[in-house]
C-alpha positions in Angstrom: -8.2 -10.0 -114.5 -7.0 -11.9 -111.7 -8.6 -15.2 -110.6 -11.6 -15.6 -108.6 -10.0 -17.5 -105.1 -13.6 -19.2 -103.0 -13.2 -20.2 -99.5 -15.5 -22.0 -97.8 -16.9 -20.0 -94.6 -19.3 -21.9 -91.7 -21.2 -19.3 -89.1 -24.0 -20.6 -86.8 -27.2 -19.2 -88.2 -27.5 -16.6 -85.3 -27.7 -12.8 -85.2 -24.0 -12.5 -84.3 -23.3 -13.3 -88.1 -25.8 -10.5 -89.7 -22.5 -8.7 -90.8 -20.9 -11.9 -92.9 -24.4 -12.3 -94.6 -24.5 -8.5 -95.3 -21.3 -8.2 -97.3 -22.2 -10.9 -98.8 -25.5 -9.8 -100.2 -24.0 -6.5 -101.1 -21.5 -8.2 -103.2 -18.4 -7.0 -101.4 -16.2 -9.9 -101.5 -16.8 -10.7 -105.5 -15.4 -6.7 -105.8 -12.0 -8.5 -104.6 -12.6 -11.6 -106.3 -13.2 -13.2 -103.7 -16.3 -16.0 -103.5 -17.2 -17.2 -100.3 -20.0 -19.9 -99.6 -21.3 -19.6 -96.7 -22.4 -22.6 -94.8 -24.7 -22.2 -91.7 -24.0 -24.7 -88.5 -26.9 -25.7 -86.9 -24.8 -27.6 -84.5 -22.4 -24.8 -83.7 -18.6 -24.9 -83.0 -18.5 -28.7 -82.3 -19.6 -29.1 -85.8 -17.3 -26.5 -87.6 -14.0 -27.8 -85.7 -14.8 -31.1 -87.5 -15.2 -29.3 -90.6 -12.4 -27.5 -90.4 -10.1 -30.3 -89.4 -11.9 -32.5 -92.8 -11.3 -29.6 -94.9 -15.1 -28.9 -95.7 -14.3 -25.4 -93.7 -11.9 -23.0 -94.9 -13.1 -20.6 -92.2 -15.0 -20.7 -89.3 -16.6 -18.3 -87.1 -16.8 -19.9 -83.8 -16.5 -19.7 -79.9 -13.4 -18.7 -78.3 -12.8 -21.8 -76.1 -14.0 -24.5 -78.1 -11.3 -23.9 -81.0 -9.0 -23.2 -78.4 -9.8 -26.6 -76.9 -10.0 -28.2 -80.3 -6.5 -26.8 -81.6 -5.1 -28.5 -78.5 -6.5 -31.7 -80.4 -4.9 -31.5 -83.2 -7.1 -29.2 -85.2 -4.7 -27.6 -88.1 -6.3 -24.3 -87.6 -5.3 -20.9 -86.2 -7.3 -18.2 -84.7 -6.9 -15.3 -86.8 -9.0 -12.5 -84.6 -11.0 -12.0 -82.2 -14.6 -11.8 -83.8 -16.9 -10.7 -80.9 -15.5 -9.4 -77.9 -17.9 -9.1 -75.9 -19.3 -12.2 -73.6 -21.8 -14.5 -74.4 -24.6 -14.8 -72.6 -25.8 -18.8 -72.4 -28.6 -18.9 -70.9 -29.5 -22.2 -68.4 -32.9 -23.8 -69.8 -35.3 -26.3 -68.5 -38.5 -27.8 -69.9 -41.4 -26.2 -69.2 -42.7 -28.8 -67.0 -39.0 -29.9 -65.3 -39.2 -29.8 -61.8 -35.9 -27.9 -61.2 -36.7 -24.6 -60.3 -33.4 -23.0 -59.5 -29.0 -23.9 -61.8 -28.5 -25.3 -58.2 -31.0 -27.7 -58.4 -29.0 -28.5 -61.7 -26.5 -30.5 -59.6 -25.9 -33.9 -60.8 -28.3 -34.0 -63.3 -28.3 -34.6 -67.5 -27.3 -31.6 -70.1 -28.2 -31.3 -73.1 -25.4 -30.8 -75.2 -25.0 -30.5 -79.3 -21.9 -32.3 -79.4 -18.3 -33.0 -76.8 -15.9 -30.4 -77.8 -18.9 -27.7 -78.6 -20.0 -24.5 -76.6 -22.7 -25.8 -74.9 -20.4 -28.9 -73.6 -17.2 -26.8 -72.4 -19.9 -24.2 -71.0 -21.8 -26.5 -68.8 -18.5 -27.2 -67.3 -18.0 -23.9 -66.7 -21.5 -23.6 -65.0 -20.6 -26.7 -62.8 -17.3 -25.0 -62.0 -18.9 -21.8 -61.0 -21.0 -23.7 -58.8 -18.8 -25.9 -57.0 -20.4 -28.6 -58.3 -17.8 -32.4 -58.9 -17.1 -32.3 -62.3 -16.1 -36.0 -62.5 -20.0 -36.3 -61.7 -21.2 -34.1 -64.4 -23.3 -36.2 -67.2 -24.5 -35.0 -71.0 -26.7 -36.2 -73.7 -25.8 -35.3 -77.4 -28.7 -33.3 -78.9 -26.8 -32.1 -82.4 -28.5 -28.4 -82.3 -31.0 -26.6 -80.9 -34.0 -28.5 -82.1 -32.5 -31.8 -80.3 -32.2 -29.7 -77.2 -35.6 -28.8 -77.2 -36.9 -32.0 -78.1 -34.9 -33.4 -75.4 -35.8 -31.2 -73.0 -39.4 -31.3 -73.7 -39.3 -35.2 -73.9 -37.4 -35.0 -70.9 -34.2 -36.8 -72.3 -32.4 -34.4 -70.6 -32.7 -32.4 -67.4 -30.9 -28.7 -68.5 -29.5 -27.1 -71.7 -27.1 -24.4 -72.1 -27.6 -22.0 -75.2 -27.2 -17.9 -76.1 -30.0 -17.0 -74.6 -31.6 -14.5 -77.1 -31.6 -17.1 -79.5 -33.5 -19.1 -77.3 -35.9 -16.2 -75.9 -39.2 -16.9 -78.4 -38.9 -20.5 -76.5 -39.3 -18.9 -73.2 -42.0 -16.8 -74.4 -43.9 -19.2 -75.9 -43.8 -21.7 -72.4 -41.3 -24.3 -74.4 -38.4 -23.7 -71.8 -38.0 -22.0 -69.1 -34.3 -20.3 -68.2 -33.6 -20.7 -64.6 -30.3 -18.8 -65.0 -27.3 -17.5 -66.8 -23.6 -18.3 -67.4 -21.9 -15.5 -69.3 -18.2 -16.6 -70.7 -15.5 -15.3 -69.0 -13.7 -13.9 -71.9 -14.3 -12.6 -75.8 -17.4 -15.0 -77.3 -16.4 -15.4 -80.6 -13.1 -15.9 -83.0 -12.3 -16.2 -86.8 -10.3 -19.3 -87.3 -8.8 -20.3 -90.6 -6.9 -23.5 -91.9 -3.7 -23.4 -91.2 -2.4 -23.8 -94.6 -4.2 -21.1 -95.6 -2.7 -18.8 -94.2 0.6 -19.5 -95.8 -1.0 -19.2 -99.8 -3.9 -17.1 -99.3 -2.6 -14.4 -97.1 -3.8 -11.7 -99.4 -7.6 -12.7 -99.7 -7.6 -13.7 -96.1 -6.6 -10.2 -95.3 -8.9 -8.7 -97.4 -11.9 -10.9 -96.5 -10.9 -9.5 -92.8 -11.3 -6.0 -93.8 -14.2 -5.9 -95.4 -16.0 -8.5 -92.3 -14.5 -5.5 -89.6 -16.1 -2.9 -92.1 -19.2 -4.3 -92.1 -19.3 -5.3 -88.2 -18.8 -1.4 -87.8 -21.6 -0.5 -90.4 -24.0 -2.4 -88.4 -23.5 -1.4 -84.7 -23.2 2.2 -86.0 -27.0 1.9 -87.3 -30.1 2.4 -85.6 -31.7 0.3 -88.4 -29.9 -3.1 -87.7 -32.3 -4.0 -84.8 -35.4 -3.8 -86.5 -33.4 -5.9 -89.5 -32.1 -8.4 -86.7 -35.5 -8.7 -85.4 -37.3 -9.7 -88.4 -34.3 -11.9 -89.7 -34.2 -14.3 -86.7 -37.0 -13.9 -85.9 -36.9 -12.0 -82.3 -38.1 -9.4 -80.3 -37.5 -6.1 -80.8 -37.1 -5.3 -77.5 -34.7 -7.8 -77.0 -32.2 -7.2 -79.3 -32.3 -4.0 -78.7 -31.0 -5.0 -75.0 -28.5 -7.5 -77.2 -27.3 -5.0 -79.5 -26.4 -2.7 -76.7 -24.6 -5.3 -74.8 -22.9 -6.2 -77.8 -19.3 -5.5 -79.5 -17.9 -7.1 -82.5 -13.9 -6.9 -83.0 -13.2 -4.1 -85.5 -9.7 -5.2 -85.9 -7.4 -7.9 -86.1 -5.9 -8.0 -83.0 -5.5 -10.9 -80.4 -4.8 -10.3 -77.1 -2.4 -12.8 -75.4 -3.6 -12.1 -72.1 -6.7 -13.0 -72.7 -6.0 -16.4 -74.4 -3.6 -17.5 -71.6 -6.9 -16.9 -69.4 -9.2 -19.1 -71.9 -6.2 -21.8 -71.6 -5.9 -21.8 -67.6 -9.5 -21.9 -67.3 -9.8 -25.1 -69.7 -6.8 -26.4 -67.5 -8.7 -26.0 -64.6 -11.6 -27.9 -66.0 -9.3 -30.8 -67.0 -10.3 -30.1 -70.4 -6.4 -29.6 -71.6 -3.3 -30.3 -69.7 -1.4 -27.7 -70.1 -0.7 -24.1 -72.5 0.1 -24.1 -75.8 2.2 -21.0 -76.9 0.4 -18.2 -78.2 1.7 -19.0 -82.3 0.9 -22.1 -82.1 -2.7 -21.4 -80.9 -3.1 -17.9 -83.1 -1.6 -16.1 -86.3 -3.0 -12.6 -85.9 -2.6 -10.3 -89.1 0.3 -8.1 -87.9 3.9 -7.4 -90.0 4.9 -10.3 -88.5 3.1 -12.5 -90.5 4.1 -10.8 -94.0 7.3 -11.0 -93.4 6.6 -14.6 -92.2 4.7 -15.0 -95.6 7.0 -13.5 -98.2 10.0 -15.6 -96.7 8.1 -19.2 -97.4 
């Protein structure tokens, strides 16, 4: 019997990641053995680069441009595939008792932010940008999660707060915030990254794990049944993630489309977030033939 191989693997405890926690539960991985721990981020991508670049992350599921951003860094990761490919909708939220009644009233005022380098930090850039607004001018306030965003917001420690905006909804509805817009990403909302040495002595079970997280992506949009599961798992409405689950598409493959990360890169270059491109390997090691014969040549 071969050796069990455990990696550790960090999701943010949102509805996107029901498929993970499936396999999981069903036992999948062990049938390869293969352990993973999972690790839920309560302070999203921000808080899985670091992990990933102190080794407490073996992989991460996390926003497109905030590992992109973080590779250019330093971080010694690589994205493997795309994870969910279709946008993310952040919703823009104020206190219930804020004064700002529209995103352009937004302008020059304080976000709420879990941590520099993290979604809601790179997105409120984006927001600014779409709006015209200086971004030299833009200011933030670190919150860790989303329970320091809503304290802050509540407290009034900050003035606006960018986060998915289902996951938010049940503070909408019950008169916590209020969202006063939207700013959808531009491109594919999530990734799987992986340690870049990883990649080198654990192809195999890397591969595998892959396989069985595209399976089960393809298990759960193909049944009816995953709503109502969604719904009583985080807690939501039924009626919105039905409207969620029909906007949404999870990667069923490993492919990476260059294209599409040369347009995350030249928007993070427009926002002065990088300076310039980073050739696609040294951003991404997609699971193609390349790679084995990459792998059985070390």
């Amino acid at each position: 019997m071969s050796l069990r191989t455990q990696f550790q693997v960090g999701g943010v405890p949102e509805h996107f990641n029901l498929p993970w926690k499936l396999a999981i539960e069903k036992g999948e991985f062990n049938a390869h053995n293969i352990d993973l721990e999972w690790s839920d981020y309560h302070g999203g991508t921000g808080a899985m680069t670091k992990a990933l670049r102190e080794g407490d992350l073996d992989i991460a599921i996390l926003l497109t441009e905030g590992i992109i951003a973080d590779i250019h860094r330093g971080n010694p990761s690589k994205i493997v595939q795309f994870y969910v490919k279709s946008p993310l909708r952040w919703g823009v939220h104020v206190g219930a008792q804020s004064k700002f009644e529209s995103v352009t009233d937004l302008e020059n005022t304080r976000a709420a932010i879990s941590r520099f380098g993290s979604g809601s930090h790179l997105m409120a850039y984006v927001n600014a940008d779409n709006h015209n607004w200086d971004l030299a001018q833009q200011k933030f306030e670190v919150v860790k999660n989303l329970d320091g965003g809503r304290e802050f917001l509540t407290k009034g420690g900050a003035d606006y707060f960018l986060w998915e905006k289902f996951t938010t909804k049940p503070f909408v509805d019950n008169g916590e915030f209020r969202i006063v817009g939207e700013c959808p990403t531009p491109w594919p909302s999530f990734v799987v990254a992986v340690r870049e040495g990883l990649l080198l002595t654990h192809y195999n079970e890397i591969e595998q794990i892959l396989k069985i997280v595209n399976e089960s992506c393809s298990k759960v949009k193909a049944s009816e049944k995953s709503i109502e599961e969604i719904a009583e798992r985080y807690q939501l409405r039924k009626e919105d993630v039905a409207i969620w689950f029909k906007e949404t598409e999870w990667a069923y493959n490993g492919t990476i489309e260059a294209e599409t990360i040369d347009k995350v890169q030249e928007r993070l270059m427009s926002l002065e977030i990088i300076e310039a491109k980073m050739d696609f390997d040294m951003l991404c090691s997609p699971f193609s033939e390349r790679l084995k014969v990459k792998v059985k040549k070390s």
